[in-house]
Steps between C-alpha positions, in 0.01 A plus 500: 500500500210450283562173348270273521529066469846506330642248238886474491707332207851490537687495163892524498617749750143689482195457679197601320156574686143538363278621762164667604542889537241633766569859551166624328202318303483345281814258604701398204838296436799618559874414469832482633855419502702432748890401536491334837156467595413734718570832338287540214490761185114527393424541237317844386171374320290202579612212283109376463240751537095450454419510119285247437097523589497205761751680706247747697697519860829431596750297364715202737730257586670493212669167442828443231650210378793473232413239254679437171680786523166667511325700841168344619259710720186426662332748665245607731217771414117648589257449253166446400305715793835555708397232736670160330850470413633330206858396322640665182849382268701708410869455336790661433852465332658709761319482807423885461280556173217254553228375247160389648295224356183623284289282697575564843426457709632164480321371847228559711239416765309222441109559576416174577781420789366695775910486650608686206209687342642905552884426526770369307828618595812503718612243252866319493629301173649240490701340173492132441841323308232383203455894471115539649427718761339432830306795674384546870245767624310652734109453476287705671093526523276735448398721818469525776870374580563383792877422420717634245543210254337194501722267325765401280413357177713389186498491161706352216630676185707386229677834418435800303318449163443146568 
């Protein structure tokens, strides 16, 4: 109840799940753990929480990848005027504490494509064997809106810091 677009890791005999909590605005991340994957311990405070200024809505679909021993999320937020959507980084050591990058966020609408010019999210991440990262999202355009999302677009990254 309550969580929203879920990401599950399963590491050892523990699954792990980062996930959009909607019981009130603003949304935020939450987590939980899980010994057989269906009953799950949540976690008591959000493990990602608005504190940066572009984050002016609600946070979502949070999205974690383990990567050199290292947790990788992208995620979804509101910003500018609370009508676009863009993606922030975050990462963490533990899957629980998270840092966010300075500069996030990290991806957003692009003006000029009119398929992709208010949203940029509902992202998935994928990692390549050379170690770069491919990324697939939903675009949508501006209103009216006539359909949910418009289409999928991708991006390439070649990790954090690079």
């Amino acid at each position: 109840e309550n969580a929203y677009a879920p990401c599950v890791i399963k590491e050892g005999d523990k699954y792990r799940m980062w996930h959009t909590w909607i019981d009130r605005h603003p949304w935020h991340t939450a987590y939980a753990e899980s010994a057989d994957g269906t009953h799950w311990q949540k976690a008591e405070k959000p493990c990602l929480v608005m504190d940066q200024a572009w984050e002016v809505k609600d946070q979502v679909y949070p999205l974690v990848l383990k990567a050199d021993g290292v947790y990788l999320m992208i995620y979804g937020c509101y910003w500018a005027d609370g009508q676009h959507t863009a993606l922030g980084f975050a990462v963490s050591e533990d899957g629980i504490q998270w840092t966010k990058h300075p500069d996030n966020p990290v991806f957003r609408p692009e003006p000029k494509h009119d398929w992709e010019s208010n949203f940029t999210t509902s992202q998935t991440l994928l990692r390549l064997p050379d170690g770069r990262f491919l990324l697939w999202y939903a675009g949508r355009k501006q209103p009216p809106w006539s359909n949910l999302y418009f289409a999928i677009g991708t991006a390439r990254w070649a990790g954090p810091g690079k």
